[in-house]
Structure formats: C-alpha cells, structure tokens
N, C-alpha and C positions, 0 to 999 in steps of 0.2 A: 504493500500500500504506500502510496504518495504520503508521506509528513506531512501535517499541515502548518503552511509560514508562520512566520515567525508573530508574535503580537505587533501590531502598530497600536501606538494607543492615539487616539484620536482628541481632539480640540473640547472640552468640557462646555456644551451648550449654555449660551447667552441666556440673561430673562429677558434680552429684549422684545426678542418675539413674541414672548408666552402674553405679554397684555398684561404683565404683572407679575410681582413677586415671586419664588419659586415657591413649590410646593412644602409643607412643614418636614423637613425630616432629609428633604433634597439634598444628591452631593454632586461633587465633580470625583474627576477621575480618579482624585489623590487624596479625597477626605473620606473616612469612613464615619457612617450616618450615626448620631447619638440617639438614643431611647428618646422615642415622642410618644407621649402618652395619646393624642389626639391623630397620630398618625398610627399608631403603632408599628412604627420604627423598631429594626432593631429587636423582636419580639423574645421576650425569654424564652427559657428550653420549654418550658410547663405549656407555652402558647403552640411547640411547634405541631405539627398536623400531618400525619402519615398518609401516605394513598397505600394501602390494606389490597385494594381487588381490583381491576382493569377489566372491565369489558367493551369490546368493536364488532360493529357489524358495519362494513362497507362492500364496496365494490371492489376490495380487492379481498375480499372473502367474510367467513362467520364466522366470528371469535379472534378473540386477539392477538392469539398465534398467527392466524393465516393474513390478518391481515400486517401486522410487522414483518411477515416474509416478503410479501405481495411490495411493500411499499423498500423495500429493502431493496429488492430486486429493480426498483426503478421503470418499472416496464406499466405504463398508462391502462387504466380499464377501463376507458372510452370507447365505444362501439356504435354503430348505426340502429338505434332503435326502431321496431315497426309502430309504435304506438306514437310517433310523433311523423310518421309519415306524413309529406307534405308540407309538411312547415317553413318556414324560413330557415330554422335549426333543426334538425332530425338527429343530432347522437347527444349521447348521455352517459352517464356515469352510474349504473342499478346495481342492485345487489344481486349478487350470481345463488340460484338455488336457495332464495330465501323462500320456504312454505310456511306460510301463515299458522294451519294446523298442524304441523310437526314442530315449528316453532315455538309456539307462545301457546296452540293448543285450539281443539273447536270452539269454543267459545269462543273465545277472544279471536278469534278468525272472522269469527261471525260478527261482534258486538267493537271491533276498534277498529279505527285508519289506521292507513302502514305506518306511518309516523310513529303511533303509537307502538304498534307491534314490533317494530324494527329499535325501539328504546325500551320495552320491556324483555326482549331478551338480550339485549346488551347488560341492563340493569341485572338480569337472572345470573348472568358469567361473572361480571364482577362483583357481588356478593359472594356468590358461589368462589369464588379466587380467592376472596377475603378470609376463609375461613368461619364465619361468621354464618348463625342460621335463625333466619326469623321466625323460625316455631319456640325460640328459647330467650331470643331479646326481648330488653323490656323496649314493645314497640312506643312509647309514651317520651322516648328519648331518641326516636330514631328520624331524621329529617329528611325529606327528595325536595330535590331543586332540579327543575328540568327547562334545559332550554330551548326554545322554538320561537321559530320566524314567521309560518304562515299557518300552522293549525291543523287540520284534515284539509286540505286542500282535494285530497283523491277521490273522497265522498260527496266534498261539495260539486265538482265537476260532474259527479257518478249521479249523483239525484237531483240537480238541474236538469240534467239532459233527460230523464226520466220524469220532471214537472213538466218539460217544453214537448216532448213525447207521447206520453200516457197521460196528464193532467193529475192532479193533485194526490188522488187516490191513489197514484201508483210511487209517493214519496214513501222511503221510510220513515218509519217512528223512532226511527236511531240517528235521523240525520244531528240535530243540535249534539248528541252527548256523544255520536265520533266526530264532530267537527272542533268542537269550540279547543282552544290550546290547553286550556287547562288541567281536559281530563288526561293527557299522558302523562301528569303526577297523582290525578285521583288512581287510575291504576297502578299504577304503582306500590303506591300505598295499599291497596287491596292487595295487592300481588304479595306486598314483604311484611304485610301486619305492620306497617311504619304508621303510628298515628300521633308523630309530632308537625312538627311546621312543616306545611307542601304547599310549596311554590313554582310558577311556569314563569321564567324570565324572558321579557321579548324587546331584544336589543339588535332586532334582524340578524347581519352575518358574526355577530359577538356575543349573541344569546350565551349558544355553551359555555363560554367563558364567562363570562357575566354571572350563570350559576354556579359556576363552581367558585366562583369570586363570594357570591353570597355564601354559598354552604361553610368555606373557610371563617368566614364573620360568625357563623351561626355555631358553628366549634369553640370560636376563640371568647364568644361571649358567655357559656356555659348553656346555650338554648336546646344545644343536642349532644349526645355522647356519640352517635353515628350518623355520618349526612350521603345515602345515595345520590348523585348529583352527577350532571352531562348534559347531552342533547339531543334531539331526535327531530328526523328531517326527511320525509317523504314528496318532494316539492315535482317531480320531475311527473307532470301533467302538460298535455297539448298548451290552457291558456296560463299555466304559468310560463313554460317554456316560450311560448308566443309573446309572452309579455316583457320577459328578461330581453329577446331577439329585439326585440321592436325600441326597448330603452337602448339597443349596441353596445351589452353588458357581452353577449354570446359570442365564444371565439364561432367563424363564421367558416375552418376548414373540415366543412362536411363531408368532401373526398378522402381525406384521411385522418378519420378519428382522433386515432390511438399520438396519432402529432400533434393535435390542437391545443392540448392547453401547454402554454409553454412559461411557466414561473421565472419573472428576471430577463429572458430573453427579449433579445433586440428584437426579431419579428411578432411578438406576442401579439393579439389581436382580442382577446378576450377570456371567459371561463369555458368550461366543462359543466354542465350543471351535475349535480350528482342525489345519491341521498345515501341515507345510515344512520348511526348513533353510535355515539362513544359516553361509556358511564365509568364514574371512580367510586368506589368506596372510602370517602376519609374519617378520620378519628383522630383524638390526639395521640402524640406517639406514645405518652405514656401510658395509656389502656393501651395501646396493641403492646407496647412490651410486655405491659402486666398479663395477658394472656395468652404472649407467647406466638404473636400473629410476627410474619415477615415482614415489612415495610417496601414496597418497590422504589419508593422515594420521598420525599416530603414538597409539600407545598406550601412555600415560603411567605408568598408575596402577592398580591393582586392589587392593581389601579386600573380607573375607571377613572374617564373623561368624555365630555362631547366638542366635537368642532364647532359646530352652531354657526357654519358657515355655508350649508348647501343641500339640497335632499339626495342624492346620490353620489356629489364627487368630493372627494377629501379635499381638507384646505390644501392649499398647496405649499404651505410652509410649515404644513405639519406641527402644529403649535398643539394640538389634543393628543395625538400621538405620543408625542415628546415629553406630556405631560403625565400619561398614564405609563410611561415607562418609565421615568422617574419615581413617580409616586411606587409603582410597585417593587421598582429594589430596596427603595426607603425603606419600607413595609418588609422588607425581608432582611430587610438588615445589612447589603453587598452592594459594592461596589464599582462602576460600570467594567473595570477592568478585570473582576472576579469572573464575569459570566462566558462560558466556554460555548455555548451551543445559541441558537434562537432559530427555533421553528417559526418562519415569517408565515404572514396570512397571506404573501405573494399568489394573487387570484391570477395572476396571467394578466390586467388590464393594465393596459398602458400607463394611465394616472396612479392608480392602487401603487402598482409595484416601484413606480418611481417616486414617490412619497416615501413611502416604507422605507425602502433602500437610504434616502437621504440621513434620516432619522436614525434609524439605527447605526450609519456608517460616522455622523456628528457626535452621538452620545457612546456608544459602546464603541468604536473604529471597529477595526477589521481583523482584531484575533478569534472574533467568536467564528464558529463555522454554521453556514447559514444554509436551511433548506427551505421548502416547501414542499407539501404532502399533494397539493392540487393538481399538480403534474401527474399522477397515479390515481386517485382518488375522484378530481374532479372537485368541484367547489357544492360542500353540503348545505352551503345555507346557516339555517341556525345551528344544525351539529358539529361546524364546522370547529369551531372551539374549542367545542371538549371533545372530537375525534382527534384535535392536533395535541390537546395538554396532554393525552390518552397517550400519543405518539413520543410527548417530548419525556413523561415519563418514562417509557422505554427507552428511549435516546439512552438516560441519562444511568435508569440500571444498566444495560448494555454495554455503557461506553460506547456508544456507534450512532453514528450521525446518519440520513439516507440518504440517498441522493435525490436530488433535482431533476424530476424527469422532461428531456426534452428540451433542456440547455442545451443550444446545440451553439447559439454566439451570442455571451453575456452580453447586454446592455452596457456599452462602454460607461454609461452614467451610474450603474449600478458596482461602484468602488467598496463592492464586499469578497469574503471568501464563501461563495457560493459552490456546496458540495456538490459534482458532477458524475456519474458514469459509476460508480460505484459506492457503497459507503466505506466510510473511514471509522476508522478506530480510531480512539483518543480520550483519554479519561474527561468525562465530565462532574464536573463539581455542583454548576450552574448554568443554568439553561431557562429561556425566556420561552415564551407564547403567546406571539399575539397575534388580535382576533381586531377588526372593524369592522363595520357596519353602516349601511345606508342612513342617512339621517344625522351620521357624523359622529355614531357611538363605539368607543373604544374601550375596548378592555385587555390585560397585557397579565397575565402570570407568570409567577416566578418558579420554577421546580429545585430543588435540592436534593443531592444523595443522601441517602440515608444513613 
C-alpha cells in the first residue's frame, strides 16, 4: 500500500467570515480546547459514549459486513432501474435482495414503507451486535432517534395512483401511519420494547447525523442509558427521482451507471440517488464496560449549524460548515491537527463538493485522508449520515480508510488527500463525518477509538 503524505497543517480559520465571534470552546490548530460547561468541550471520561452494535442495509449489500466489503472494494452499485423507466434519470442506487417478509417479517411487510423496513432491520443487527436484548432491558431507559428526509414517500406515490385510478374506496386505511416520518421510530420502539424518548429528526440530507447528534445529548444528559439511533431512506420513487432531475441535483450519465456519481472529481455532474439505513447502538462506555460489551469506537463530538443563506445551495464561503466542524471537535475535546480520517458528504455536485473540500482543507489541511461512500452507495438522503458515521466507525476500528469511487481526475480545486483505487491502512485515532442538507442544515461528528 501507498503511505499516506506527510501532514501539512493548514492556516487556522479566521472569525471573519463566521459573522461573529467563534464558537465557545473553539481552537486553532495549536491550542487545545478547555472544559466548557455550555459547550461541552473537552467532555470527561464519565460523559464519553460507546457505539456497542452497527447495523447497514445499503446497496452495497445487508448487514454491515457486506456492506464494508462492498464499499471497501470501491466498485459503484449504481444500475439502470426499470421502475424509473422513462424518466429524465433512470439509474439508482437499491438495495440488492432486500425481502420485506424475510426481513423485518409478514406483518411489517404488510403494515410499513420501505423506509421503514429497511431501518428496522438495520436497527434488528445492531442491537443484535451490541450484545444487548430487549426482552431483558429496562425499556423505560432505552431511547431511538431516527433520521428521515421524506417519510413513506413509496406509499404515498403507491395510493395516489390508486385514488387517481380506482377513487377513494380503493385507498388504504394504512396510508397516514406508513406515510407520516414519524412512525419509523414508533416501530421501532415496538420492535425493541424501547419506551423512552422516540424521536424522527428531519434535517433533509443531515437527518442521520443530526440523530445521532441528539441521541449523544440524550446519553450525556442522563435521559437514557441506551439510545438506538441512525437513518432510514426509501426515496428512490418515479416523482421523487423526477423531482431531484428536474432541480439538476441528478448526475445525468445514464449510459453508464456504475460511472456516475463521481465524489471530488473534476467531471462530477451530480448524485446517485440511492436508499438504506444505517443504525448505532450507543451507551456510555462505562455501562458497556461494566457489562463486559466490546466498544467498536466512541462518539466524541457533534455540531450543528445552518447556513441561512439559500434552499438548496450551500453558502459559498462555507461559514455553517466551518462552524459545525469546529463546534464539534470543541465538543470532543481534539484538535484540528489530531483528526486522521473524514468521511466527507462529497454528493458528486459540483457546488456540495467544492465547498466541503474548501472547508475542510482551511480548518483540518491535508493530513486527514478523505473519502466518500457516495461513489459506491449513491447519495441516501436522510440515511445518509448515519450510513457514513456507521462507515466512519469502521474506518476507525479497522484502521482502513475506502476509497473514493470513480476519482478518476481530482478537482484540481479540491487540495485534499482524497483516498483512491484502493483502501489504505493507517491507524486512526480520529475521524470526522459530515453530513449537509438542503435548506442549509449541517451537522459534523466526531468518532474516536476506543
């Protein structure tokens, strides 16, 4: 394997831009952050926060094995779908061999949207990984945070067309409770006897992250002793897909898939739309010591900001960005020049990936080694968050970076080390993820080894 260069450490961002003062707890590249009680800076050991259980359902397979291979190997699960035949955009990103009733079971085949069903077996693996069983916890302490962008969307398209068809009589009586976002934490909560705090965080493509942003709050305050928490993203319908196309979010090479979404690359044109769910199991580390659970890694750090400058395109100076990635090393207590990895939200879009890149290459420089999972994956939506924290926590046990799929000639503008063509090894310490979202919502975690 290729070494990766050497550290450059880069230029310590200005407040000028920010519109104001830095955030509480903020550093440059040479001070390390002190204990803020209002930031929680710096958090003692008693605060820190294990990830216990991993579970993935994507399109590069079911369960979190296949899919860290899948994404490992670099190799795109973009394909020409027949259910968007016609369209302006016809390929996508689905999950291979996902069955409803062998998955999640007849019932819930019958009674939820994919959305859902594709976050309650993610949610089923990593409990089940955790060690952990909800026929024996006290569910009164147990908390889901699930994140989502559009809801049932598969149902709503499925029973319009059956209003506008057959007339009213032939709607079901299930369309509200598989549409509305909410219910993929009510199930859940059925599903694991969890009957503490259950939340659906909707922060469009930084959902995932945004709840596992809350669920760390909801540890660190004493609300729950275990918080199932991720995303779940079933989006890939004729008028959603029609609707991304028609905004010129969609990369637009429908001759050949498997090449289109191309993260950081000069010719990038747009996403992959995709869908899945990624879940965590967190706790603090000291009840998983005390019971003798592994730790895959800890989750340090989270900040949250908005742009407040546009409905689709990020500021261009990246001022929110810059902000929630601060705030969140604050919050974990490290220093830009501590973090070795960052799983970017690089969507393939022209705008997206050249903001990012800027931002991260001013605050962090260019020792961390940089990928994106959207090159393989395709862009989830709201699961996209916590399908990549999901990833960055394996980064980070691992030691292994993945590659970048479909870098074929970086963005001379993008002056990072962006992983290519194979993964690398390299021990990671500290490793970022971030996630943004339409309407100019950002959210950034921080992961640590354990």
């Amino acid at each position: 394997m290729t070494p990766p260069p050497a550290p450059r450490h880069g230029d310590a961002p200005e407040a000028g831009p920010d519109h104001g003062p830095r955030a509480p707890g903020a550093t440059t590249a040479t001070t390390r952050p002190t204990p803020d009680l209002l930031t929680g800076a710096a958090s003692p050991e008693r605060d820190a926060v294990a990830v216990t259980g991993v579970g993935l359902v994507t399109a590069a397979g079911i369960g979190a094995e296949a899919t860290w291979a899948g994404v490992c190997r670099g190799e795109s699960a973009a394909a020409t779908d027949p259910a968007l035949a016609g369209l302006p955009v016809d390929i996508s990103c689905t999950v291979p061999g996902f069955s409803p009733r062998h998955h999640v079971g007849r019932r819930s085949a019958l009674t939820q949207d994919r959305f859902t069903q594709l976050s309650v077996a993610a949610a089923r693996e990593a409990v089940a990984d955790s060690g952990l069983d909800p026929q024996t916890w006290d569910g009164a302490r147990v908390g889901v945070v699930v994140g989502c962008g559009l809801g049932g969307v598969t149902t709503w398209e499925a029973q319009h067309r059956r209003l506008l068809d057959d007339g009213p009589k032939a709607v079901s009586a299930l369309l509200i409770p598989m549409l509305v976002p909410n219910m993929v934490a009510g199930h859940l909560a059925m599903d694991l006897r969890a009957t503490g705090p259950n939340l659906v965080t909707a922060t469009a493509c930084a959902s995932g992250a945004t709840a596992l942003g809350t669920a760390l709050q909801l540890l660190r305050d004493g609300s729950c002793d275990v918080v199932v928490a991720g995303g779940g993203e079933a989006g890939v319908t004729p008028l959603m897909v029609t609707g991304f196309a028609q905004m010129g979010a969609l990369s637009r090479r429908c001759a050949e898939p498997a090449a289109a979404s191309r993260p950081f690359d000069r010719d990038r044109d747009g996403f992959v739309i995709g869908e899945g769910s990624g879940m965590l199991v967190l706790e603090r580390a000291a009840d998983a010591r005390a019971r003798g659970a592994t730790a895959r890694a800890r989750l340090a750090g989270y900040g949250a900001s908005a742009d407040a400058h546009h409905l689709t395109a990020p500021d261009p100076r990246g001022t929110g960005v810059l902000h929630a990635l601060r705030t969140a090393l604050a919050r974990a207590g490290v220093v830009p020049d501590e973090v070795d990895h960052v799983n970017a939200h690089g969507t393939a879009t022209p705008l997206n990936d050249a903001v990012e890149a800027a931002v991260v290459r001013k605050f962090l420089g260019t020792g961390a080694a940089v990928t994106s999972a959207k090159g393989v994956l395709g862009h989830t939506l709201g699961a996209a968050g916590a399908i990549e924290a999901a990833l960055t926590v394996l980064a980070v046990q691992h030691a292994t970076v993945p590659p970048t799929a479909n870098l074929r000639h970086q963005d001379p503008d993008v002056d990072l080390d962006v992983v290519t063509g194979a993964p690398r090894e390299r021990p990671l310490e500290v490793a970022v993820s971030n996630s943004f979202g339409f309407g100019g919502q950002n959210a950034v975690l921080v992961v640590t080894r354990s």
